[in-house]
Backbone as ProteinMPNN parsed JSONL, in Angstrom:
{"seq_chain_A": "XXXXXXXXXXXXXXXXXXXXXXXXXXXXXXXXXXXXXXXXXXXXXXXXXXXXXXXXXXXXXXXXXXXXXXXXXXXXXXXXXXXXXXXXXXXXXXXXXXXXXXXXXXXXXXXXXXXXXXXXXXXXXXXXXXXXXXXXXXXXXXXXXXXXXXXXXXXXXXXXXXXXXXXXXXXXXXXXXXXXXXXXXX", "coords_chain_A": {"N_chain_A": [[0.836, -1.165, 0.0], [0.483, 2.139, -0.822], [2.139, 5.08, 1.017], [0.379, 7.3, 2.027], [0.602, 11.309, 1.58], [0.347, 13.327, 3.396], [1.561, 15.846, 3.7], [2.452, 18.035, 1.585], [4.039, 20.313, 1.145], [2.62, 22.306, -1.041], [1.805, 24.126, 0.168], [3.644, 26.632, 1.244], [4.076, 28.908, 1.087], [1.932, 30.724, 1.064], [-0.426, 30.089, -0.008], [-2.483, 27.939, -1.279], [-5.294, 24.833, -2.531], [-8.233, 25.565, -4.082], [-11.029, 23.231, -4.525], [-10.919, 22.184, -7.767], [-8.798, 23.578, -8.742], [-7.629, 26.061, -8.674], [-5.918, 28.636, -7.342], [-5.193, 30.26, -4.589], [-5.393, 32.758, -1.243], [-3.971, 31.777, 1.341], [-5.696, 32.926, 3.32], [-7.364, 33.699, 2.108], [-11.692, 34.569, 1.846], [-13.043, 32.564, 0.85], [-11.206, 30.5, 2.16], [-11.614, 31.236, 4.532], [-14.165, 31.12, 5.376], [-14.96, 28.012, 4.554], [-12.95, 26.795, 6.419], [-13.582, 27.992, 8.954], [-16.41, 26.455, 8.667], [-14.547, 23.997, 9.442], [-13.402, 24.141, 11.564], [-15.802, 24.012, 12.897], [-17.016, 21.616, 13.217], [-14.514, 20.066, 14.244], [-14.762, 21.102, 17.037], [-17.545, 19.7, 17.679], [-17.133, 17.302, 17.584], [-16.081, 16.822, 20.084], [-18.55, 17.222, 21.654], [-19.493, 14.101, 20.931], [-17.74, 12.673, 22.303], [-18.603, 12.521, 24.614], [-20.521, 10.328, 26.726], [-22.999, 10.545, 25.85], [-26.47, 10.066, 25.503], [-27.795, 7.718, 22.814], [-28.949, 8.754, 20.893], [-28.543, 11.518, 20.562], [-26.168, 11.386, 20.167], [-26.038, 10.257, 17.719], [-27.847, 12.219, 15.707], [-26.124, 14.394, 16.039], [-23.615, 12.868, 14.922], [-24.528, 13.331, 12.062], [-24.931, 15.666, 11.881], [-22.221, 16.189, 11.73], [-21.325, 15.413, 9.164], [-22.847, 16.356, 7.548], [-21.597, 19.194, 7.217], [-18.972, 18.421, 6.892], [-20.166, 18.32, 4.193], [-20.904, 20.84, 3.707], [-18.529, 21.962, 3.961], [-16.874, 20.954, 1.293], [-18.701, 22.471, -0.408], [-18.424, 25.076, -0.025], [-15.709, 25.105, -0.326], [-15.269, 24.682, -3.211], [-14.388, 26.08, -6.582], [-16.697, 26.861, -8.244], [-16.278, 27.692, -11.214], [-14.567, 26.45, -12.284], [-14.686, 23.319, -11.239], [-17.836, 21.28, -11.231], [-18.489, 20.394, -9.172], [-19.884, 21.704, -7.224], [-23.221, 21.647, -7.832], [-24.082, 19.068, -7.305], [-23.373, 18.874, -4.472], [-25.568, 19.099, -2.907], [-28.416, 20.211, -0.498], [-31.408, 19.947, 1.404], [-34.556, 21.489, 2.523], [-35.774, 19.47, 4.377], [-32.979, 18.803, 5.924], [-33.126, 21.272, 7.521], [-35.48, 21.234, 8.576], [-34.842, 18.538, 10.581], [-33.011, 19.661, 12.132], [-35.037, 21.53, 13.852], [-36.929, 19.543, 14.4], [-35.164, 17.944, 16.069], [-34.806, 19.882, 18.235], [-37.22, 20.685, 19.172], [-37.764, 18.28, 20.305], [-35.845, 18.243, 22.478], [-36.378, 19.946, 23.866], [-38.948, 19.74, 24.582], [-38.329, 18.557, 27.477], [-37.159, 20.295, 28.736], [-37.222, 23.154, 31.17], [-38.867, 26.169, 31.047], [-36.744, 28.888, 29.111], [-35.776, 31.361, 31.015], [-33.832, 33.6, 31.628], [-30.676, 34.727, 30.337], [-28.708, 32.34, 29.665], [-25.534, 31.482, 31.585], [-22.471, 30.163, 29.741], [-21.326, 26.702, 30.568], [-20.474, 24.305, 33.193], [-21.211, 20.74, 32.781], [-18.699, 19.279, 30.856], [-19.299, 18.279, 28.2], [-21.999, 20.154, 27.975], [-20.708, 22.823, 28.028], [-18.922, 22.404, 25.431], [-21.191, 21.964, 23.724], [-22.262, 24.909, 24.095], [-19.751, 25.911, 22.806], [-19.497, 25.043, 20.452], [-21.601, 26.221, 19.733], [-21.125, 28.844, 19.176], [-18.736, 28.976, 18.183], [-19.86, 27.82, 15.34], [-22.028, 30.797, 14.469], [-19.85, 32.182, 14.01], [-18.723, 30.672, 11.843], [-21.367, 31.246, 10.182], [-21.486, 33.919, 9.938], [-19.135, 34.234, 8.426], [-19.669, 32.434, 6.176], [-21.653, 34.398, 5.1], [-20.32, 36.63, 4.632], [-18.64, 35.41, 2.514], [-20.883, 35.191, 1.019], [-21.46, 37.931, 0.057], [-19.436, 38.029, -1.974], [-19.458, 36.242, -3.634], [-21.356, 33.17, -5.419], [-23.552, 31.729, -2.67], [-25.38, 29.275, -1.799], [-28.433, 29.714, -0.593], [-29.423, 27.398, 1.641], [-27.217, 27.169, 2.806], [-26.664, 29.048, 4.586], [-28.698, 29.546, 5.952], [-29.416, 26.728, 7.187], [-26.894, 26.925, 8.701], [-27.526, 28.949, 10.234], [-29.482, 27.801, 11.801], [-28.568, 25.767, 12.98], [-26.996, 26.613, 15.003], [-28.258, 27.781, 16.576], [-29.803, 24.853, 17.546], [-27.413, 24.064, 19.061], [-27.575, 25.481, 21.087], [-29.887, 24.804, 22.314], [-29.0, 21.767, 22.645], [-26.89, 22.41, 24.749], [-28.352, 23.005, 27.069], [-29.806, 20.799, 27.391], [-28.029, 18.963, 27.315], [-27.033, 19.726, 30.195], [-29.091, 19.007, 32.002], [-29.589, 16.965, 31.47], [-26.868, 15.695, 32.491], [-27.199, 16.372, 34.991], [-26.75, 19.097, 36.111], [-26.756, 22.068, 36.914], [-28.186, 24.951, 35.204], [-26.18, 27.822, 35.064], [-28.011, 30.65, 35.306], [-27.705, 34.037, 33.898], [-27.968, 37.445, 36.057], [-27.621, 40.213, 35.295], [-25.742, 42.714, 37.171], [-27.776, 45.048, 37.339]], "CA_chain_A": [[0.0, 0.0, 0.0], [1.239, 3.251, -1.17], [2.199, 6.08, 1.935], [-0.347, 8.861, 2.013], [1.571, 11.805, 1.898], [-0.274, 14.481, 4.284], [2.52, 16.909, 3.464], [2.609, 18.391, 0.304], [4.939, 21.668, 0.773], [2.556, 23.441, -1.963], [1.495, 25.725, 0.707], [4.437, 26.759, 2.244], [4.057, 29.938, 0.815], [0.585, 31.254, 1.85], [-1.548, 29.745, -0.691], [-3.629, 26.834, -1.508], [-6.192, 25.383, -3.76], [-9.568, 25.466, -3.876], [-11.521, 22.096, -5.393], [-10.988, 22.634, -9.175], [-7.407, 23.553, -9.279], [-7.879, 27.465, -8.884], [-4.955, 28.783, -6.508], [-5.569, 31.438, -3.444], [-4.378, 32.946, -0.603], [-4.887, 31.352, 2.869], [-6.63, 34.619, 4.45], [-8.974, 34.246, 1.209], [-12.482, 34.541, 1.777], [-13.417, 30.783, 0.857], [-10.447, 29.499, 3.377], [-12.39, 31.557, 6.215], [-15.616, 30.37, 5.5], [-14.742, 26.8, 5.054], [-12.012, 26.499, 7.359], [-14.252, 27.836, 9.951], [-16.922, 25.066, 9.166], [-13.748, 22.811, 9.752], [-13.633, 24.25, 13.236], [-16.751, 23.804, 13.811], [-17.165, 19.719, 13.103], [-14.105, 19.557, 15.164], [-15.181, 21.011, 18.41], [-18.663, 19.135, 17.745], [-16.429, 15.992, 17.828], [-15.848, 17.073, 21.536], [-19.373, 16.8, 22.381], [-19.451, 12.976, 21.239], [-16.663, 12.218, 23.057], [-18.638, 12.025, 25.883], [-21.281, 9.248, 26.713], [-24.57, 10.858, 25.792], [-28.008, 9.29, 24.636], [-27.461, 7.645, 21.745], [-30.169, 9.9, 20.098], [-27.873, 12.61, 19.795], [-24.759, 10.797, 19.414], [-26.461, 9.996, 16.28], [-27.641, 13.368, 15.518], [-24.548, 15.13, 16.117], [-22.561, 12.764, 13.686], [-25.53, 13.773, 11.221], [-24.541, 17.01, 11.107], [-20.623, 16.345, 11.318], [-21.425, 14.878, 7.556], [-23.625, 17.502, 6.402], [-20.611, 20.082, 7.912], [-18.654, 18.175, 6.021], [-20.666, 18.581, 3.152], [-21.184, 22.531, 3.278], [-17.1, 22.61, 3.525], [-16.294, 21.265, 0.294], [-19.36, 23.128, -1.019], [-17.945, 26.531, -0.103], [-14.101, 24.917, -0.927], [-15.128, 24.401, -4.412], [-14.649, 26.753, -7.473], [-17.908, 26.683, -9.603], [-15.733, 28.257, -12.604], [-13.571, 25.215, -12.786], [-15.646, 22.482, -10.893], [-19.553, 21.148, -11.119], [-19.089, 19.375, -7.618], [-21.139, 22.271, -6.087], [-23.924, 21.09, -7.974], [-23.594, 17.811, -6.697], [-23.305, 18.986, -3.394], [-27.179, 19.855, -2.321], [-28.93, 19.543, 0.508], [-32.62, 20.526, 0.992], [-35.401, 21.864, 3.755], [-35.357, 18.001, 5.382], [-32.103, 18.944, 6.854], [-33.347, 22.495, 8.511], [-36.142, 20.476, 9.362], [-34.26, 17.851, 10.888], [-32.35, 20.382, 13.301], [-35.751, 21.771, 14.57], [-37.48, 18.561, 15.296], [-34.913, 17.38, 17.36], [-34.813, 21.109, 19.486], [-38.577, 20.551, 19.752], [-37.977, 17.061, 21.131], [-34.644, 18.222, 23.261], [-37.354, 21.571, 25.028], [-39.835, 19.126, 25.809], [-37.965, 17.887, 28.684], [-36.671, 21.466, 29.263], [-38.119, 24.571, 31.589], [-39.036, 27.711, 30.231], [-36.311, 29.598, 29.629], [-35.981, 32.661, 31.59], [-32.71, 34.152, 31.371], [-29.506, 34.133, 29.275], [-27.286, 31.159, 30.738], [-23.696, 31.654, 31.141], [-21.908, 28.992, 29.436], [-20.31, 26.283, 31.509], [-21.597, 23.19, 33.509], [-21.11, 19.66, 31.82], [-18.44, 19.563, 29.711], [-20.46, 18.482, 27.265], [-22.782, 21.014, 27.598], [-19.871, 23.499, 27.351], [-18.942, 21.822, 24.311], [-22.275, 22.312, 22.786], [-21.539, 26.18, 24.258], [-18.268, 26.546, 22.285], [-19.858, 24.639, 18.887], [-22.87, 27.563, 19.116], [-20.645, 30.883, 19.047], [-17.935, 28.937, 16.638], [-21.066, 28.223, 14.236], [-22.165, 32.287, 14.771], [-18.697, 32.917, 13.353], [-19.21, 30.493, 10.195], [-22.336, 31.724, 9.783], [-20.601, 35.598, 9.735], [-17.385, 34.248, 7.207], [-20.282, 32.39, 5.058], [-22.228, 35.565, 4.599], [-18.954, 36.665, 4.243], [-18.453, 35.333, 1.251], [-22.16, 35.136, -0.342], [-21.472, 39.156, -0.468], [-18.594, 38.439, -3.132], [-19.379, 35.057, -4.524], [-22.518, 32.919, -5.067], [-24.098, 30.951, -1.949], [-26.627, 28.991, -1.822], [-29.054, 30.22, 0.761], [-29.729, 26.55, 2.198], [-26.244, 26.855, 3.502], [-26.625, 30.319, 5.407], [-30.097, 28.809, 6.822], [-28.304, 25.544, 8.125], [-26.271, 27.331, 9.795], [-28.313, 29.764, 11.248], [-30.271, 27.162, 12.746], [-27.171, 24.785, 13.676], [-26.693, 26.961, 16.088], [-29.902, 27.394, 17.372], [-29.385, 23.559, 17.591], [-26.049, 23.641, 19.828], [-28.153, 26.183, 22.32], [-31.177, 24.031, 23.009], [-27.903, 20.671, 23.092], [-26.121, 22.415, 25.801], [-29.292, 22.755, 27.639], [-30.218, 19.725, 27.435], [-27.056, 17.976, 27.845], [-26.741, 20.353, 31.231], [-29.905, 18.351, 32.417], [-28.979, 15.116, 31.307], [-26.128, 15.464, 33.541], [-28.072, 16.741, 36.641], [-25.666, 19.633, 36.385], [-27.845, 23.11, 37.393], [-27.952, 25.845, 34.264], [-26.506, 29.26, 35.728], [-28.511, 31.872, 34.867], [-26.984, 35.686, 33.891], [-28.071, 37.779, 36.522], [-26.909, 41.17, 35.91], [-26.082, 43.669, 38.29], [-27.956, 46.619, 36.786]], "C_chain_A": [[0.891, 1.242, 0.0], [0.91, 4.399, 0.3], [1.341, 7.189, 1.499], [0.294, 10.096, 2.542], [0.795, 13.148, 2.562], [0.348, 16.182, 3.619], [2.901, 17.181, 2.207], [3.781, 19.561, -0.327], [4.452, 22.492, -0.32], [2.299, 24.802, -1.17], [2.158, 26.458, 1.565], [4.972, 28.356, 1.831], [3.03, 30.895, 0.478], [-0.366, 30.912, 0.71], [-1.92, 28.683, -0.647], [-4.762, 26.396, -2.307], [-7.194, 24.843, -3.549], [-10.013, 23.924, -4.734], [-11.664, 22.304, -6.294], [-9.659, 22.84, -9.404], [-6.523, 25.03, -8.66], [-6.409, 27.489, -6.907], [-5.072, 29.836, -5.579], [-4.892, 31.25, -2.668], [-4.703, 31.871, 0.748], [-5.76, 31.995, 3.545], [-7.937, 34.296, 2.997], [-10.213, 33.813, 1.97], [-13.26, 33.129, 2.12], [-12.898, 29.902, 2.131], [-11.38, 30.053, 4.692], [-13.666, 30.974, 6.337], [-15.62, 29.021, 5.842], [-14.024, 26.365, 5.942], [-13.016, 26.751, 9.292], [-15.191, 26.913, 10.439], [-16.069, 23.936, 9.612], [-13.698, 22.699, 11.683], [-14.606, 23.686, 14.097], [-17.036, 22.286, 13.715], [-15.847, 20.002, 14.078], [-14.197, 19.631, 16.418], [-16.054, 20.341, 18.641], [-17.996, 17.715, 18.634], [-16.193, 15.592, 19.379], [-16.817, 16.265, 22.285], [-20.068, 15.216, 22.62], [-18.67, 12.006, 21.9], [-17.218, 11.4, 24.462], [-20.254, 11.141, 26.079], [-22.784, 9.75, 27.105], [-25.87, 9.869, 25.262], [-28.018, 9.264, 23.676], [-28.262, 8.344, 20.494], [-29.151, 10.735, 19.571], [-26.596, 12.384, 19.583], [-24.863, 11.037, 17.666], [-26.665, 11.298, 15.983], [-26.511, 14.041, 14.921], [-23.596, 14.697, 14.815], [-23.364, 12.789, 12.345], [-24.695, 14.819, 10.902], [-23.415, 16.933, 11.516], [-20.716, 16.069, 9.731], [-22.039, 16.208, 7.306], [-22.462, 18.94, 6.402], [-19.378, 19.835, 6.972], [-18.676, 18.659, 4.426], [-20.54, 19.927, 2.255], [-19.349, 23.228, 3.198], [-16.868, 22.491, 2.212], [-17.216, 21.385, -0.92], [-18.891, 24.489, -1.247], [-16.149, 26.452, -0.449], [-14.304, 24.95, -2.627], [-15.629, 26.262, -5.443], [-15.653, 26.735, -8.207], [-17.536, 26.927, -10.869], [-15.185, 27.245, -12.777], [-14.326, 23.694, -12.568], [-17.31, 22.343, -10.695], [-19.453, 20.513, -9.366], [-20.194, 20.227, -6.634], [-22.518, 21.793, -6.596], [-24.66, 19.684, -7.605], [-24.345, 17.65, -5.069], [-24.57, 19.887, -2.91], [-28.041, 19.286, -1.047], [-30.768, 20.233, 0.153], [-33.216, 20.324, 2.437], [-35.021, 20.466, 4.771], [-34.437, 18.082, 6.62], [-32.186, 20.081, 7.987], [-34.656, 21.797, 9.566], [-35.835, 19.286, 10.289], [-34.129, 18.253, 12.487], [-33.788, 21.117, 13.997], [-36.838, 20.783, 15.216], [-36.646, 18.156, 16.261], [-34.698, 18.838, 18.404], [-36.137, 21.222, 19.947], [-38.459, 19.406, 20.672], [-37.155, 17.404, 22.381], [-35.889, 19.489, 24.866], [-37.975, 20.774, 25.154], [-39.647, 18.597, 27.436], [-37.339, 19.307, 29.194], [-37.271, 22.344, 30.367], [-37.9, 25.575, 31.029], [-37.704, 28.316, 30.462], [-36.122, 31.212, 29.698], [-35.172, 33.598, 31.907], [-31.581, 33.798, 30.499], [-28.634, 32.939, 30.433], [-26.129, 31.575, 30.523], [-23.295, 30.382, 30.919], [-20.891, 28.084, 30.255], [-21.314, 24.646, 32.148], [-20.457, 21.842, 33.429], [-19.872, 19.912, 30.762], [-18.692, 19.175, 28.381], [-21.047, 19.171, 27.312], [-21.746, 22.05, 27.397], [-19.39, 23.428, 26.328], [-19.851, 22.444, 23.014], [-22.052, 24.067, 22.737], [-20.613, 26.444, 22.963], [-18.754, 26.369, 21.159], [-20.902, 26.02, 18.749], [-21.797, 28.443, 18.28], [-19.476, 30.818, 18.143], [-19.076, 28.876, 15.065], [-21.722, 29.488, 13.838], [-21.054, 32.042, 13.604], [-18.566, 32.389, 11.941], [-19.994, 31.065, 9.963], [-21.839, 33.024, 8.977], [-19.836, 35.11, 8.653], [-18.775, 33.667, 5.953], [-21.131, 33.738, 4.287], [-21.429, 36.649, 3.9], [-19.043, 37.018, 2.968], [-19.592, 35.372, 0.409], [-22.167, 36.586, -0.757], [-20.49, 39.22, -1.701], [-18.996, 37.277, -3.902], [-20.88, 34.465, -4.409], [-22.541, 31.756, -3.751], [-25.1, 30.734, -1.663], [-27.544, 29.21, -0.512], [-29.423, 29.055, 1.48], [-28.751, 26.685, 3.128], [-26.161, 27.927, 4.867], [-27.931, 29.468, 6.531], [-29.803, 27.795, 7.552], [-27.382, 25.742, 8.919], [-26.604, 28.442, 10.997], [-29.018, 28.91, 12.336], [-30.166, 26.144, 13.52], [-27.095, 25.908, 14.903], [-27.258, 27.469, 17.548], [-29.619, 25.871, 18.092], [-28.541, 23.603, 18.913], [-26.794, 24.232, 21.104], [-28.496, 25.377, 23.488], [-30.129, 22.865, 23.628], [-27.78, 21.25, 24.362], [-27.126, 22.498, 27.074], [-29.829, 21.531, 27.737], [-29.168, 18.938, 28.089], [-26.797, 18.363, 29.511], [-27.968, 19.728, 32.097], [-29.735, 17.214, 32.563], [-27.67, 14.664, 32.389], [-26.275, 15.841, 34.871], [-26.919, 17.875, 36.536], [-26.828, 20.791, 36.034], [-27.463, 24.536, 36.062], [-27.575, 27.363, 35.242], [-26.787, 30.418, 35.221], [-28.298, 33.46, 34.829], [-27.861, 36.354, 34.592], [-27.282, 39.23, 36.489], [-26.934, 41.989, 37.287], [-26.279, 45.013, 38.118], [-28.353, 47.722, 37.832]], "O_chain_A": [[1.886, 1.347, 0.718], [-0.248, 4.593, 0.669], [1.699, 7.941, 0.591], [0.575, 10.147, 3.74], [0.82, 14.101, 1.783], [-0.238, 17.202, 3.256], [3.776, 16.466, 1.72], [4.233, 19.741, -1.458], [5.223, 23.325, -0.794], [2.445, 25.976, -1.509], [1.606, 26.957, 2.546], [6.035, 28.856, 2.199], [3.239, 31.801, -0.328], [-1.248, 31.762, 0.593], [-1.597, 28.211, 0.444], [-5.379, 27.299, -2.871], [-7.288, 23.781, -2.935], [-9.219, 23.551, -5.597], [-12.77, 22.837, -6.383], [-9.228, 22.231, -10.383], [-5.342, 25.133, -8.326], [-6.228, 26.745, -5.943], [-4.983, 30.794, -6.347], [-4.03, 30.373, -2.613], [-5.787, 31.305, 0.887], [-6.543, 31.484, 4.346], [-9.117, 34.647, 3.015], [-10.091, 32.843, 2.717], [-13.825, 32.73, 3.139], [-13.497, 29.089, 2.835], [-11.745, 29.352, 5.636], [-14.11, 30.415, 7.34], [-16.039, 28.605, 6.923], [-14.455, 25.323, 6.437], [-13.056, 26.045, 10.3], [-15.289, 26.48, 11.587], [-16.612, 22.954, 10.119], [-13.843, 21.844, 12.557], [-14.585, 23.182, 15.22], [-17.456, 21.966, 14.827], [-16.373, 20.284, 15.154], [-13.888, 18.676, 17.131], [-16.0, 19.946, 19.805], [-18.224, 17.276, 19.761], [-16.126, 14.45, 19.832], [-16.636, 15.316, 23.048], [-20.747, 14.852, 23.58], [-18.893, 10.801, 22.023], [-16.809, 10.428, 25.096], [-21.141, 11.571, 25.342], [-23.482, 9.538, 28.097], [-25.7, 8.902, 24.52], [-28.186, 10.317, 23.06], [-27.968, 8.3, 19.3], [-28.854, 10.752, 18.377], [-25.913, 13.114, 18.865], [-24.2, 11.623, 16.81], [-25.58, 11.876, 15.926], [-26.114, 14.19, 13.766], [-23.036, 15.436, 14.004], [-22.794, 12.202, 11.425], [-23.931, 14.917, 9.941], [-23.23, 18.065, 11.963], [-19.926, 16.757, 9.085], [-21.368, 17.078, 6.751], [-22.601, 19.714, 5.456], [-18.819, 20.752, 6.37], [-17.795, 19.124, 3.702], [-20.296, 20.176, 1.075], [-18.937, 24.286, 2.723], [-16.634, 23.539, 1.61], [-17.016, 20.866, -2.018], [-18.904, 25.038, -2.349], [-15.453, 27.425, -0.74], [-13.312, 25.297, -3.269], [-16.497, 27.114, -5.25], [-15.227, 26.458, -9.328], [-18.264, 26.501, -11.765], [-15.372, 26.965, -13.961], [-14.539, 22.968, -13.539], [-17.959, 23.194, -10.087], [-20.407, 20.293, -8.621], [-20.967, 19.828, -5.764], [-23.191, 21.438, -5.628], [-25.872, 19.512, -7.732], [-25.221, 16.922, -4.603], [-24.542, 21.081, -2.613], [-28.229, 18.103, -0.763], [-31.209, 20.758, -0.87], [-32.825, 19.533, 3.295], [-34.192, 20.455, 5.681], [-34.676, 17.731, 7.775], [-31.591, 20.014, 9.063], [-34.767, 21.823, 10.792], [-36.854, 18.992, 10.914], [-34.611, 17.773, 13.513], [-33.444, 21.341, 15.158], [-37.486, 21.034, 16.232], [-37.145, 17.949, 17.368], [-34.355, 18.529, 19.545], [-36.341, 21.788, 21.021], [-38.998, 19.484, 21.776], [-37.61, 16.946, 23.429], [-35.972, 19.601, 26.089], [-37.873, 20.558, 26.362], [-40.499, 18.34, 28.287], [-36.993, 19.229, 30.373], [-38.431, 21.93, 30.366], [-36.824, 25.9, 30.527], [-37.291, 28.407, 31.618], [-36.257, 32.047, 28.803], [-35.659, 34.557, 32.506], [-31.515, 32.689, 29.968], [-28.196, 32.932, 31.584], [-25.697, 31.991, 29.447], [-23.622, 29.477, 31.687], [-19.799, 28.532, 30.602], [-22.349, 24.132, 31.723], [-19.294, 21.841, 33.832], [-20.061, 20.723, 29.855], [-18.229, 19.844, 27.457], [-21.064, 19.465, 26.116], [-21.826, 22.356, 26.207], [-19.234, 24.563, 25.878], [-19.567, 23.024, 21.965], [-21.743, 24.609, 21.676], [-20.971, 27.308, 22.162], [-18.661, 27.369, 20.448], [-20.92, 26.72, 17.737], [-21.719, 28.63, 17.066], [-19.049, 31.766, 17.483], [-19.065, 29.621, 14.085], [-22.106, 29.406, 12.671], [-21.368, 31.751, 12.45], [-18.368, 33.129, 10.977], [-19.566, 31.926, 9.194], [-21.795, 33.158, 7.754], [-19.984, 35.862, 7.689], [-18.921, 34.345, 4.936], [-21.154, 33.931, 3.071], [-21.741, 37.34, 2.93], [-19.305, 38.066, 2.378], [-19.456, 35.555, -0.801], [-22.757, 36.81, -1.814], [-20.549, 40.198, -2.447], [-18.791, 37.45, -5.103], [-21.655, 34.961, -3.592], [-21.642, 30.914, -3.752], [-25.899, 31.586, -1.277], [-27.156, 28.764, 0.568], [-30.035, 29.524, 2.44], [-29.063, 26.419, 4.289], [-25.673, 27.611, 5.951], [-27.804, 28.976, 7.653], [-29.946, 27.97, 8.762], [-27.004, 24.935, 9.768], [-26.155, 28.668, 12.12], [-29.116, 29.242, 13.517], [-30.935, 25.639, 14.338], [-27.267, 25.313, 15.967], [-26.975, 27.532, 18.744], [-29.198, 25.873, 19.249], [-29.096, 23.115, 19.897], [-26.698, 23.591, 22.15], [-28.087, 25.181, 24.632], [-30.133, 22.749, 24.853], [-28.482, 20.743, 25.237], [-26.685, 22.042, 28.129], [-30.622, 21.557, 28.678], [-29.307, 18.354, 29.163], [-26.379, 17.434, 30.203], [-27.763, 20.055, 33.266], [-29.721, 16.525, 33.583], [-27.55, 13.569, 32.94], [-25.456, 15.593, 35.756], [-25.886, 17.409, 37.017], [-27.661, 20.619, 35.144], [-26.341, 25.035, 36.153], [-28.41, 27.916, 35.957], [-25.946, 31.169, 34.728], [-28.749, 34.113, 35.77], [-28.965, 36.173, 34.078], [-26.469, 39.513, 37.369], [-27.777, 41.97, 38.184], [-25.54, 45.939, 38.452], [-28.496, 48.891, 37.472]]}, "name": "protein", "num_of_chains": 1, "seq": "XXXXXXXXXXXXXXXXXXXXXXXXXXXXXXXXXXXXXXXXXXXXXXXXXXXXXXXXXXXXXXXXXXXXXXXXXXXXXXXXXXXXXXXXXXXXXXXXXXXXXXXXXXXXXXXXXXXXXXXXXXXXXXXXXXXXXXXXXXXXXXXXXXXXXXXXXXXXXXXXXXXXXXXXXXXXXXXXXXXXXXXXXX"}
């Protein structure tokens, strides 16, 4: 079996290439967008780490694939490559992420203040995946101001992170571990 060579040395001089061939910088546009969804599947990875209800085990590595998906949707050139075509998702999946936050609040209480993040580290987890998803969200919009994006992808992530909220709440239950509620001191 032939060595997979990880290390390529093409980018050892601040560029890199997009799916198609097409050559950019590292700071480009595309690398922030996708690179940030890279972030965000790997902190997710965190939250299966730890021995939740296989419900959202499952889940979770749902949308590590679809995360997947929307990277080397926003990695790919459309001028050089069809793979974005290819690469489609549809409502199912937005719908997806709000049935299970309907199912996750049924077992919830109203809530009645902002939580400060913390707890479970799993539910911190879910914490850290929200406000890195926020920041894709921001680099994808990002880029749909210079390039085209498909609005499924902005919406999936808007509501991924919705998603991670309701998780860390939940998971902060699941572990009998008490949500602390922001209390300013106005």
């Amino acid at each position: 079996m032939a060595k997979s060579q990880v290390y390529t040395k093409t980018g050892d001089k601040g560029k890199t290439s997009l799916i198609g061939g097409t050559r950019v910088d590292k700071h480009h546009y595309r690398l922030e967008a996708y690179g940030t969804v890279d972030e965000l599947n790997a902190n997710i990875g965190m939250i299966r780490s730890w021995p939740n209800e296989e419900s959202i085990n499952k889940t979770v590595l749902h949308i590590q694939d679809q995360l997947f998906m929307i990277g080397a949707y926003l990695a790919t050139d459309d001028s050089v490559s069809d793979l974005r075509t290819r690469l489609n998702s549809d409502e199912s999946e937005i719908t997806l992420l709000e049935r299970e936050m309907d199912k996750m609040e049924e077992s919830l209480p109203p809530l009645k203040n902002f939580i400060l993040p913390g707890g479970h580290p799993a539910a911190t987890y879910a914490h850290i995946a929200r406000t890195v998803c926020r920041r894709a969200e921001r680099r994808v919009n990002e880029m749909a101001e210079k390039t085209d994006v498909a609005t499924w992808v902005i919406r999936y992530l808007n509501r991924l992170s919705d998603y991670f909220f309701v998780l860390s709440r939940y998971l902060s239950n699941f572990y009998d571990n008490n949500e602390i509620p922001w209390s300013p001191k106005l």
